[in-house]
N, C-alpha and C positions, 0 to 999 in steps of 0.2 A: 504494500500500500504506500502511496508515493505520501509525502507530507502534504497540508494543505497550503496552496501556492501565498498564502501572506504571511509565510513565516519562514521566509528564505533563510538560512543557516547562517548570511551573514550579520542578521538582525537580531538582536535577543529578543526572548518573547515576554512581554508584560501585559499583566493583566491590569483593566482598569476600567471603573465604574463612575459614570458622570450623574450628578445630583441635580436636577432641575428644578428650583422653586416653582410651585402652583403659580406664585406672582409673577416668577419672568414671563409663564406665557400672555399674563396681561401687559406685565410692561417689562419694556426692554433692559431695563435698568435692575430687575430683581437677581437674585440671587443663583449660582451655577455650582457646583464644589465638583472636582475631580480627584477619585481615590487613584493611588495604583502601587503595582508591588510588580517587581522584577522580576523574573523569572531567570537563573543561572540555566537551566536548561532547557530544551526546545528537541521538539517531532522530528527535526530535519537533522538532528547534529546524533553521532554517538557517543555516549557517556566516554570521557578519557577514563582510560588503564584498560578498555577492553579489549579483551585476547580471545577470539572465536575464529571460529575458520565459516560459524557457520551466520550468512547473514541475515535472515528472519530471528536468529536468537540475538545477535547483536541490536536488530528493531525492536523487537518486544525487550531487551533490558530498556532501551531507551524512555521507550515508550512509557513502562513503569515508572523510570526515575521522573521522565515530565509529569506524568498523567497524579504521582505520590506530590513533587513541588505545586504543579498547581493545586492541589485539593487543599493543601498547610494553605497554600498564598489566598484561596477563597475564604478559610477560615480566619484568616488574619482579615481582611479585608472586611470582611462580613461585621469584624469588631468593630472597627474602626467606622464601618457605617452606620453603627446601630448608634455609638458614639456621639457621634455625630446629628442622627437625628432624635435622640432623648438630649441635645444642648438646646437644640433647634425648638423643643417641643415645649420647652423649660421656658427660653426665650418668648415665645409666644403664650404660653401661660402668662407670664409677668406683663407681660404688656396687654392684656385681652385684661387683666385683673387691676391694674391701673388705668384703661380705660375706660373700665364699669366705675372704678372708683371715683374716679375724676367726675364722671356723669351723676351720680350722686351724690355727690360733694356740691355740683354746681346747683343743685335742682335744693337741696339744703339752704343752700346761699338764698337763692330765689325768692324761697317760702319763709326765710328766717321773721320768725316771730308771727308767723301764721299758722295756727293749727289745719292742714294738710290731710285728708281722707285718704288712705290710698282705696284706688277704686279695684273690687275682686268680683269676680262672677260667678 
């Protein structure tokens, strides 16, 4: 099985994961993050020290040792994105929770020294 053509031997292979804010697709200006993790090994390359005569067993070591780096490099990555969006989720808690507060703070202000109904149904 030949390797797949965008990970020519002389390129390393990296993995990587891009974050898109809900709001960049309203506005241009919103947020983007790019994860990634290197890959020392690649599909196309054979593991250095191997001594085989026979070449499908020199593919499949290889193949092992990429297919073992990237599964570690997804689970690293995987960290570092969850990371990332419980900062993110934190962030917009605090700010969703000072802007409920702010809104009744102002409506407080408004009414001060008026007894105020709240209306329930």
């Amino acid at each position: 099985m030949a390797p797949p053509p965008n990970t020519p031997s002389t390129r390393p292979s990296i993995l990587h994961a891009t974050y898109i804010s809900p709001a960049t697709l309203e506005q241009p200006s919103g947020q983007t993050h790019t994860f990634t993790r290197p890959l020392s090994s690649s599909l196309s390359r054979i593991p250095a020290g191997t001594t085989t005569a026979s070449p499908e067993r020199a593919s499949t070591i290889a193949k092992t040792a990429y297919l073992s780096e990237l599964r570690g490099a997804v689970t690293a990555l995987q960290g570092e994105i969850n990371e990332f969006l419980t900062a993110r989720m934190e962030e917009d808690n605090n700010r969703s929770n000072q802007a409920a507060k702010s809104e009744r703070e102002r409506r407080e202000e408004e009414n001060y020294g008026e007894e105020v109904m709240d209306e329930e149904d």
